[in-house]
Structures are given as structure tokens and as C-alpha cells.
C-alpha positions, 0 to 999 in steps of 0.5 A: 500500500501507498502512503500520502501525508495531508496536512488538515487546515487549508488541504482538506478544509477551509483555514481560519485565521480565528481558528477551527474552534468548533465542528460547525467551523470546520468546512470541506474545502470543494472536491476534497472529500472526493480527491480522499476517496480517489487515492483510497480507490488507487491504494493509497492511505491517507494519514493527516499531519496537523498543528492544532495550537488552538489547544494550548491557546484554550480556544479549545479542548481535546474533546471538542478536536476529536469532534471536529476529526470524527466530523472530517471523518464523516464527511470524507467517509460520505465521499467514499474515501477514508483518513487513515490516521491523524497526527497532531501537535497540540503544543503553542509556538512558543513551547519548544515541543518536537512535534510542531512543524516546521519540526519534524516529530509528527512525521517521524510518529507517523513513520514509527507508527506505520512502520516506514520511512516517508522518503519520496511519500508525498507530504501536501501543504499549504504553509512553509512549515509544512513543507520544511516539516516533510523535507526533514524526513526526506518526503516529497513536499507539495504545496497547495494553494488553498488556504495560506498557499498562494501567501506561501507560493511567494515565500517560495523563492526565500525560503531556502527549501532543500528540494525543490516543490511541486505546486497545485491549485488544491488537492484534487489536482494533487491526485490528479498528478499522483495518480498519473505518475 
């Protein structure tokens, strides 16, 4: 079986600088759902790699997050397609923890979990730290433009990445060129 790393907010659903405080916030982006359901037909599991700070900022508990998930659940499973695992750092910017990208520790999770390198596994972005965040294991970094992707498109050129990163209008057209390669 394949393997595709999906950040959350800005890939799957709409961002909010506010934050996702709630699952009445949390919105599909437009053919996500079904982009999901199309790399699961062609073998792939999906697995989510998201900081979610909005924890350690008390906008809102662990409680009130894994609703939002198992509503992201649904709404992908209504598509046909399911999210296998989800990675997520709870921690603020300013806690110094291992997991929050651009750091590498939720992806090194997902590789001790599953049991696999993510060398070459596509890791899609809409933000610099996601991509640092996936060039650090050695995956292969794709931006997004939804969400904070097209501010992230113009930082590109700065940023300094070690690989160069394909970049796609939104998931849809992600899978559309995984699954032709």
C-alpha cells in the first residue's frame, strides 16, 4: 500500500485565521472529500499531519478536536474515501515541543507508527512549515494553494527549501498528478 501525508487546515478544509474552534467551523474545502476517496480507490492511505495550537491557546479542548476529526471523518467517509490516521501537535509556538512543524516529530510518529520511512511519500501543504516539516524526513513536499498557499507560493523563492516543490491549485489536482505518475 501507498502512503500520502495531508496536512488538515487549508488541504482538506477551509483555514481560519480565528481558528477551527468548533465542528460547525470546520468546512470541506470543494472536491476534497472526493480527491480522499480517489487515492483510497488507487491504494493509497491517507494519514493527516496537523498543528492544532488552538489547544494550548484554550480556544479549545481535546474533546471538542476529536469532534471536529470524527466530523472530517464523516464527511470524507460520505465521499467514499477514508483518513487513515491523524497526527497532531497540540503544543503553542512558543513551547519548544518536537512535534510542531516546521519540526519534524509528527512525521517521524507517523513513520514509527506505520512502520516506514516517508522518503519520496508525498507530504501536501499549504504553509512553509509544512513543507520544511516533510523535507526533514526526506518526503516529497507539495504545496497547495488553498488556504495560506498562494501567501506561501511567494515565500517560495526565500525560503531556502532543500528540494525543490511541486505546486497545485488544491488537492484534487494533487491526485490528479499522483495518480498519473
Amino acid at each position: 500500500m501507498k502512503l500520502i501525508v495531508l496536512d488538515r487546515d487549508g488541504v482538506i478544509n477551509k483555514d481560519s485565521d480565528a481558528f477551527i474552534k468548533s465542528p460547525e467551523e470546520w468546512q470541506l474545502l470543494p472536491g476534497s472529500a472526493e480527491a480522499i476517496a480517489r487515492l483510497n480507490h488507487a491504494r493509497y492511505q491517507v494519514v493527516v499531519a496537523t498543528n492544532q495550537s488552538g489547544v494550548a491557546r484554550s480556544y479549545f479542548d481535546l474533546g471538542v478536536l476529536n469532534r471536529i476529526h470524527e466530523k472530517m471523518q464523516r464527511e470524507v467517509g460520505k465521499a467514499g474515501g477514508r483518513i487513515e490516521a491523524i497526527f497532531f501537535c497540540p503544543h503553542g509556538p512558543d513551547d519548544g515541543c518536537e512535534c510542531r512543524k516546521p519540526k519534524a516529530g509528527l512525521f517521524l510518529e507517523i513513520e514509527k507508527r506505520l512502520q516506514m520511512k516517508l522518503n519520496g511519500v508525498p507530504a501536501v501543504g499549504d504553509s512553509l512549515r509544512d513543507l520544511q516539516a516533510a523535507q526533514a524526513v526526506g518526503a516529497r513536499a507539495i504545496l497547495v494553494r488553498s488556504g495560506k498557499g498562494l501567501a506561501t507560493e511567494t515565500q517560495l523563492a526565500q525560503a531556502g527549501l532543500a528540494e525543490p516543490v511541486d505546486v497545485f491549485d488544491d488537492l484534487a489536482s494533487v491526485v490528479d498528478a499522483v495518480l498519473s505518475e
